[in-house]
SEGUMAR-967235 format. One record per residue (C-alpha): residue in three letters; x, y, z negated. Coordinates in steps of 0.2 Angstrom, whole numbers, padded with zeros to 4 digits, always signed. Layout:
<sites>
ALAXYZ ...
</sites>
This chain:
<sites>
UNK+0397+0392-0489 UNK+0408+0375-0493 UNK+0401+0372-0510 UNK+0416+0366-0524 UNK+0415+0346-0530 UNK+0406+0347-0549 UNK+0418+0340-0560 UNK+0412+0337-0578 UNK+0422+0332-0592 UNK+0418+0320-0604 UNK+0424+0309-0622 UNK+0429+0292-0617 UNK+0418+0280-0612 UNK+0426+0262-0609 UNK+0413+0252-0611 UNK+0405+0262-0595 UNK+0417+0254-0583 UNK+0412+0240-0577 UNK+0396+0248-0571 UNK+0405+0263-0563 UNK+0399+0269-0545 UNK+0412+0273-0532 UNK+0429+0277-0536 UNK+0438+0274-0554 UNK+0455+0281-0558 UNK+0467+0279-0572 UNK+0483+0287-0574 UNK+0498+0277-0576 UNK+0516+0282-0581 UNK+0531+0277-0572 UNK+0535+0263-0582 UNK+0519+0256-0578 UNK+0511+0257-0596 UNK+0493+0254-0595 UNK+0483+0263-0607 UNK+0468+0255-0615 UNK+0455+0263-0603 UNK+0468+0256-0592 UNK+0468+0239-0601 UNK+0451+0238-0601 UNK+0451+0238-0580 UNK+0463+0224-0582 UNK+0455+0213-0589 UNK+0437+0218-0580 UNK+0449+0213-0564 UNK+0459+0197-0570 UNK+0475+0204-0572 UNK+0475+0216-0555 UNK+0480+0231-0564 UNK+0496+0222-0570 UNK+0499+0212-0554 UNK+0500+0232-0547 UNK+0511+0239-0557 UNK+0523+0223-0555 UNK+0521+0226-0536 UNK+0535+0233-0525 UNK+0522+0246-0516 UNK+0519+0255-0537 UNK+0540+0255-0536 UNK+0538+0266-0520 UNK+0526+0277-0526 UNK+0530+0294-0531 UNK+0526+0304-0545 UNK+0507+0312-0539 UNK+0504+0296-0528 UNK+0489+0283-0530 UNK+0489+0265-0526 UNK+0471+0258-0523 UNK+0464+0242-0524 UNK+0447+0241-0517 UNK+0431+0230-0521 UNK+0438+0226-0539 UNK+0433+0212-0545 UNK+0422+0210-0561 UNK+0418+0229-0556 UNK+0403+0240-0546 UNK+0416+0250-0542 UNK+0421+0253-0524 UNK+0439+0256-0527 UNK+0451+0256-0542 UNK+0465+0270-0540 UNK+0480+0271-0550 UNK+0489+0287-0551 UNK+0508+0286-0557 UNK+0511+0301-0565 UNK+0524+0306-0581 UNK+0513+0309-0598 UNK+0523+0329-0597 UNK+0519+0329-0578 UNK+0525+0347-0573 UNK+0511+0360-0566 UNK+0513+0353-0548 UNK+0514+0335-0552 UNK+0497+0338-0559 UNK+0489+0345-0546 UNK+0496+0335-0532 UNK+0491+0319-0541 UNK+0473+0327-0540 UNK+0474+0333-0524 UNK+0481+0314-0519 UNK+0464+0307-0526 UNK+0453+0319-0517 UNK+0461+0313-0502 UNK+0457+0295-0506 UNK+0442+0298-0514 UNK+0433+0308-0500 UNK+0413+0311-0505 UNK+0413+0297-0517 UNK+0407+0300-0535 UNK+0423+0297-0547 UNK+0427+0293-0562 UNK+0444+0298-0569 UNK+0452+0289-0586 UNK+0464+0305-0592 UNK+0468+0297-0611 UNK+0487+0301-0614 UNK+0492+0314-0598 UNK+0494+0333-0603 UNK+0488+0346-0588 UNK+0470+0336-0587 UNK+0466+0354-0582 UNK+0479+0355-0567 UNK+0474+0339-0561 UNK+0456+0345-0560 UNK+0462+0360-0550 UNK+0470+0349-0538 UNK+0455+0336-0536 UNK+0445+0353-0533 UNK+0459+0360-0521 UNK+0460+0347-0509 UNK+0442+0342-0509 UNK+0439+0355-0497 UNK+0431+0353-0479 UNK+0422+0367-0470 UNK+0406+0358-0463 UNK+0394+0373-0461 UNK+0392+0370-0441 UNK+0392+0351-0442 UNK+0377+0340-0443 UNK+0371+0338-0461 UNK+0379+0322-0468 UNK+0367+0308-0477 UNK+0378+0303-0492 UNK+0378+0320-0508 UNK+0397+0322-0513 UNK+0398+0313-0528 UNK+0401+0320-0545 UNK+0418+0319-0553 UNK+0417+0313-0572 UNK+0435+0318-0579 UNK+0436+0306-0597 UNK+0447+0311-0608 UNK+0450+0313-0627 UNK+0445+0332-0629 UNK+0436+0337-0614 UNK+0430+0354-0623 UNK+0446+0363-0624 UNK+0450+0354-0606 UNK+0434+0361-0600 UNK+0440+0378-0606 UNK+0458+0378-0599 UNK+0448+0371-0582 UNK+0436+0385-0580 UNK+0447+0399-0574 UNK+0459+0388-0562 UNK+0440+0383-0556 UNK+0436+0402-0552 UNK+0454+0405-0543 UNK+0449+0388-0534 UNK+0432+0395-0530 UNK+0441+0410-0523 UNK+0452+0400-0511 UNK+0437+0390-0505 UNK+0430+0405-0499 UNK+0443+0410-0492 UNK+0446+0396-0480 UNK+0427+0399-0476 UNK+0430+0417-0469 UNK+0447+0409-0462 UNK+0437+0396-0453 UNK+0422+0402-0444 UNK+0422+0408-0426 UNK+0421+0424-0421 UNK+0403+0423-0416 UNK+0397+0421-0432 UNK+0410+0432-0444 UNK+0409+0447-0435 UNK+0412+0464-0441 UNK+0397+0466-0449 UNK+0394+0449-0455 UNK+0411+0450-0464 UNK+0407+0464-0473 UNK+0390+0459-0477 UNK+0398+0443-0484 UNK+0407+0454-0496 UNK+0393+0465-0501 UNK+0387+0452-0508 UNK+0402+0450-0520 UNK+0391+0464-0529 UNK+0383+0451-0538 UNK+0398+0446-0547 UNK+0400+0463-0554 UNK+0412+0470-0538 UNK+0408+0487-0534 UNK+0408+0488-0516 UNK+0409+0501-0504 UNK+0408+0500-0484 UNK+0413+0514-0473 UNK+0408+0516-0455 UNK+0414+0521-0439 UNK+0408+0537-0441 UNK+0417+0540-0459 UNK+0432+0533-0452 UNK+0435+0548-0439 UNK+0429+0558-0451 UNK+0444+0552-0462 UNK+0455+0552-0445 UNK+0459+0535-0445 UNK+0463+0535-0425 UNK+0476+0522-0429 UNK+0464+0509-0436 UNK+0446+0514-0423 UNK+0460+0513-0406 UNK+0460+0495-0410 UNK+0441+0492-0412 UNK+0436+0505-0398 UNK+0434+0491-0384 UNK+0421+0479-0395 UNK+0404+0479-0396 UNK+0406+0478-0415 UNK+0410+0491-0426 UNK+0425+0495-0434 UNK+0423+0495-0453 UNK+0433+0498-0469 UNK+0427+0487-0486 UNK+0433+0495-0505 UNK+0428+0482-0516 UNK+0434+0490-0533 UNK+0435+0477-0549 UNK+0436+0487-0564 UNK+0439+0476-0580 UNK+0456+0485-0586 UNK+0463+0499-0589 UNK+0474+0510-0581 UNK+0477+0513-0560 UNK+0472+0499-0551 UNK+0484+0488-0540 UNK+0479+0488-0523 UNK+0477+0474-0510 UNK+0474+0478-0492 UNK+0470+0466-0479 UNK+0471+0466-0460 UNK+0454+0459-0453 UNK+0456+0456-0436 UNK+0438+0446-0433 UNK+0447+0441-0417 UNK+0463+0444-0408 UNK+0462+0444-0388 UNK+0478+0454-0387 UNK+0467+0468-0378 UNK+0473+0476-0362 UNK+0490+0467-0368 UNK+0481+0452-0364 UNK+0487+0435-0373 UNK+0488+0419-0364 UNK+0473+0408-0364 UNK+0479+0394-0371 UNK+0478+0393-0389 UNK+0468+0410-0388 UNK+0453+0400-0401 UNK+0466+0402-0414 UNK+0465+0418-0416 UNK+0449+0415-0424 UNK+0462+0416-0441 UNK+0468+0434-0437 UNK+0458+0440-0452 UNK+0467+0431-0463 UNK+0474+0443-0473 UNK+0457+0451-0478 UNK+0453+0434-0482 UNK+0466+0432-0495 UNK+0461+0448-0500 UNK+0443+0445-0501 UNK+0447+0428-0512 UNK+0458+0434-0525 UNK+0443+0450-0529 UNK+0431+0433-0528 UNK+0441+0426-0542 UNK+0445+0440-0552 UNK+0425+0442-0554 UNK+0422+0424-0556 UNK+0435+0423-0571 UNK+0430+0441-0577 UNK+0449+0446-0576 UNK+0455+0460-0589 UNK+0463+0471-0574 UNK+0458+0484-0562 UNK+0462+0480-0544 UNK+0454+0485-0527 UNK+0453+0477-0512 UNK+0454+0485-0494 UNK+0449+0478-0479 UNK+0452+0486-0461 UNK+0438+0476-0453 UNK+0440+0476-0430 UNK+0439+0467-0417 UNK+0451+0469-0401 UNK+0443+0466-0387 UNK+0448+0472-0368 UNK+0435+0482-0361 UNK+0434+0498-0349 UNK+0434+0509-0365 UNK+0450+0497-0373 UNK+0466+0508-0380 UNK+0480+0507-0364 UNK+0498+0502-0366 UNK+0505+0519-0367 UNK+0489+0528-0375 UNK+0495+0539-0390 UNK+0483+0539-0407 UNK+0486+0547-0421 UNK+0485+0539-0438 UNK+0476+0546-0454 UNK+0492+0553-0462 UNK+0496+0561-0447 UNK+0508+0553-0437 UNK+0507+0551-0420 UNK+0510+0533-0413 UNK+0511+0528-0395 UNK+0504+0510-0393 UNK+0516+0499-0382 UNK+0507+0483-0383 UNK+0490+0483-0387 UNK+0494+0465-0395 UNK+0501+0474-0408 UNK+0485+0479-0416 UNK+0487+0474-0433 UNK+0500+0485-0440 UNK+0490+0501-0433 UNK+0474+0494-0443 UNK+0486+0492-0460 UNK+0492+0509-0457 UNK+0477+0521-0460 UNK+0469+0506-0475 UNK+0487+0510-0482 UNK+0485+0525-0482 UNK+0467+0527-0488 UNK+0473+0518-0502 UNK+0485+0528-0509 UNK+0475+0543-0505 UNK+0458+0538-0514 UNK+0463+0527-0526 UNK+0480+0531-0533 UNK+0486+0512-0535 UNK+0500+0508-0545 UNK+0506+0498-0534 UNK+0501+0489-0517 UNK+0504+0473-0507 UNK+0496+0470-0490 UNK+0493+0454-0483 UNK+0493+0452-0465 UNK+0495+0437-0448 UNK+0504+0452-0442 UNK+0518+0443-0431 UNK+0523+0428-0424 UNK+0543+0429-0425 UNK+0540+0426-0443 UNK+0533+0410-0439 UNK+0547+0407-0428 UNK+0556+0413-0442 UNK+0550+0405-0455 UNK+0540+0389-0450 UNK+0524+0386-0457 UNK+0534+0384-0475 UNK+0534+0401-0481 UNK+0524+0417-0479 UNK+0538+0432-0477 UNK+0540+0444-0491 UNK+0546+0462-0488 UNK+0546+0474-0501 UNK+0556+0492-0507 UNK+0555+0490-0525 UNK+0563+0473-0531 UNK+0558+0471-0548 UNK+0538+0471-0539 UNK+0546+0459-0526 UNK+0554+0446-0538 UNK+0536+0447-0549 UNK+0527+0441-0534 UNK+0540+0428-0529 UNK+0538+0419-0547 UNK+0521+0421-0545 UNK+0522+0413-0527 UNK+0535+0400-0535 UNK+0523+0396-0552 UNK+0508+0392-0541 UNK+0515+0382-0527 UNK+0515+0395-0511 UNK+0531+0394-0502 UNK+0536+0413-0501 UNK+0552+0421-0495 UNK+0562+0439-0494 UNK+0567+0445-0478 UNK+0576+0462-0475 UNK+0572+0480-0472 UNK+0583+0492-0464 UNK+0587+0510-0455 UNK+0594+0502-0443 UNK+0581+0490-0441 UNK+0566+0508-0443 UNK+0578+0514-0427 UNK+0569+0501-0415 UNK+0555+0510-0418 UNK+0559+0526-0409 UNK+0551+0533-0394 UNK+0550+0551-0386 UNK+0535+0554-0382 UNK+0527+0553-0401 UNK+0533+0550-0420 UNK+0534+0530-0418 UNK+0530+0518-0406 UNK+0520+0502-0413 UNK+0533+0489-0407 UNK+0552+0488-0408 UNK+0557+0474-0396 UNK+0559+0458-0398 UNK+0575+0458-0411 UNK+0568+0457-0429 UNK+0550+0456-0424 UNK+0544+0454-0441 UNK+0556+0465-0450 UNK+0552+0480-0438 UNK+0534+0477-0441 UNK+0537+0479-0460 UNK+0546+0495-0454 UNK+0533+0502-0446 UNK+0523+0499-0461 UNK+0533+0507-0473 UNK+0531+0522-0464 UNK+0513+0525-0470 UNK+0519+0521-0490 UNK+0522+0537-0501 UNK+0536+0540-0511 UNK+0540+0530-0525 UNK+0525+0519-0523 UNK+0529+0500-0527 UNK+0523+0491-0512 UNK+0524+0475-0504 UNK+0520+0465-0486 UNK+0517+0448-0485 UNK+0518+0442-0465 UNK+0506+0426-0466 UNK+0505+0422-0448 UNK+0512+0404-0451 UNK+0503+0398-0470 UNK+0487+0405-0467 UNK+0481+0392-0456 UNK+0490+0375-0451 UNK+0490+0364-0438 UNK+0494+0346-0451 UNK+0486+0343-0468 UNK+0495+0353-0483 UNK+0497+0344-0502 UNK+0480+0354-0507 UNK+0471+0356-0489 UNK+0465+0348-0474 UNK+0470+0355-0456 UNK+0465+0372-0454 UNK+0464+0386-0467 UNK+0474+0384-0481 UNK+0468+0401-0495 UNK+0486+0405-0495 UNK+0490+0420-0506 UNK+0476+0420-0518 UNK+0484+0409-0531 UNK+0498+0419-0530 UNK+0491+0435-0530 UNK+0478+0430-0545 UNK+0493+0426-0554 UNK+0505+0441-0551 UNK+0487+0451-0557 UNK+0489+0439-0575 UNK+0508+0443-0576 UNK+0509+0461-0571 UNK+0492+0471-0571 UNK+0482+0463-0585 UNK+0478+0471-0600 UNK+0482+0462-0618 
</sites>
């Protein structure tokens, strides 16, 4: 489990500086006004501080960007880094300008002179954010991460405002782990053993097997399972710290995607690695509900399978029948995750009478195609519900956009030899997924389906992650909970 960076905050301490290990950082405004921590350095370095600011690289910087100067002089330290930031940087400013020193800091201990910036606490976040790096199958390294030591002129209250973005962090972090381990090791069972253990947090989990999923009828979700070795499994975790029906999250958790008999191509295949993603995001946002002892009630559903070809693999043509009852006739067993979604979906609503539900899935790749790697796609029938989440997705940085739904579009999904068929061609690929979907939500039930095939893991670095898994969703979603489902 990638363990978060400790950042402590602390009263000023100028007279510290000179004997400062690793990194120091001050934040500058874009004037280049140096502050007196700021002065300090300056006059520890012979004027370099000043020399900086007066430089034509500081006037190419952007707000959120650092400028280093390395083996100061009249310092221990390793590096001095000056952040250009406004003294009322907005949310995103903040955290980018953390995220920036991460980046430049790497393991190094740090220590951060935050004397006259608001949003010490977002500037955390993003240090914590991009810090990130999923080393649990490399060799152990030599060098500890150093400690972060956040100065600053009323670190208690900061401390305070720090400690819940810290728990949403801690969420994220973990999941990018689930995001990033091979399939050998997060299998089904592993998965849901890892979330067992959210138990200790106070989550009240529940894990149905193979055997209570027949039982329940879920032939949609166990057709796509039935050629593994590992069994399929259905996680509840159940957060009860509000009042009132919960809203639900579901999660399609694909431990890995061969396609099945509808084999995909080899090449790129170790990607597929990801296709859990949206039980991930689903799996971080309970994480950080717990952590922060969120007032709300919310459960988390996660259709846990592995598609594998085998003699005892579901067919192109095979007809299953889902737990509400509908027959489906699978065309392409590379279509796999809507039939899982479809019974949790279900379930859901059945058992725990949500007031309202999103899913979260890598369900297609025309919405990459659609959407680039920018934006997860957002389909929804109740627009008050979609436009909560988009502000939410909006507030916290996670690029999120509304794509249509339609009869015309629900058409494509017509077949004669059963109620549905799981593809609808090519046309609309996305859009007729989220059809299919919307099939298996009841009347009058809010709901929303977020298609993160292309933001839940990237092939280049994003502003607050490395390559690889990035924890979309779980900001988002922690903050649609704040906005919408908490109590008070």
């Amino acid at each position: 489990m990638t363990e978060m960076r400790e950042i402590e905050f602390a009263p000023m301490a100028l007279e510290t500086l000179a004997e400062a290990e690793g990194h120091v950082a001050v934040l500058v405004d874009g004037e280049g006004t140096l502050s007196p921590g700021a002065r300090r350095i300056n006059r520890l370095t012979k004027g370099a501080l000043a020399r900086a600011v007066g430089s034509d690289a500081w006037g190419k910087l952007k707000d959120g960007e650092a400028l280093r100067l390395s083996y100061p002089t009249g310092m221990a330290a390793e590096a001095v880094h000056l952040l250009r930031i406004a003294r009322r940087p907005t949310i995103t400013t903040a955290r980018k300008a953390g995220a920036s020193l991460a980046k430049a800091v790497g393991n190094g201990a740090l220590t951060l002179l935050a004397e006259n910036t608001r949003r010490v606490d977002e500037i955390a976040l993003g240090l914590a954010l991009r810090g990130y790096a999923f080393t649990d199958h490399l060799s152990p390294e030599d060098t500890p991460r150093g400690t972060a030591i956040v100065q600053c002129k009323d670190p208690d209250p900061v401390a305070e405002g720090y400690a819940p973005k810290a728990a949403v962090a801690q969420g994220v972090f973990f999941t990018r782990d689930l995001i990033s381990e091979p399939a050998n090791v997060l299998t089904t069972s592993e998965f849901a053993s890892r979330l067992q253990d959210l138990s200790d947090l106070g989550v009240e989990v529940e894990v149905l097997e193979e055997d209570k999923l027949a039982e329940l009828g879920m032939g949609a979700l166990l057709c796509v399972g039935q050629g593994s070795d590992s069994p399929s499994k259905v996680v509840i975790m159940r957060w009860n710290g509000g009042e009132g029906a919960p809203l639900a999250l579901v999660g399609k958790g694909v431990v890995f995607d061969t396609g099945g008999i509808s084999l995909k191509p080899a090449a790129g295949m170790e990607d597929m690695t990801m296709d859990m993603g949206g039980a991930g995001v689903v799996s971080g946002v309970m994480k950080a509900l717990a952590l922060r002892k969120a007032p709300a009630n919310v459960v988390g559903l996660v259709g846990l399978v592995e598609n594998m070809p085998s003699g005892n693999a579901t067919r192109p043509g095979d007809i299953v029948t889902s737990m509400k009852g509908d027959t489906i006739e699978v065309i392409n067993t590379d279509a796999e995750g809507r039939l899982v979604l479809a019974d949790v979906l279900w379930h859901a609503q059945e058992a725990e009478k949500p007031a309202a539900i999103v899913d979260l899935a890598t369900l297609t790749g025309a919405c990459v195609i659609a959407l680039g790697h920018e934006n997860a796609g957002v389909f929804s029938n109740d627009d008050r519900f979609a436009n909560d989440f988009l502000r939410a997705a909006a507030s916290e940085g996670e690029g999120a956009w509304r794509l249509p739904l339609g009869d015309g579009y629900d058409s494509q999904l017509k077949t004669l030899k059963a109620d549905m068929k799981n593809v609808g061609g090519r046309p609309g690929g996305a859009i007729t997924a989220a059809q299919f979907l919307q099939r298996f939500i009841q009347d009058d039930m809010p709901w929303i389906h977020l298609d993160i095939a292309g933001v839940a893991q990237v092939a280049k670095e994003t502003s607050f992650a490395p390559k690889g898994a990035t924890g979309w969703g779980v900001m988002a979603l922690d903050r649609l909970v704040r906005d919408r489902f908490e109590r008070g």
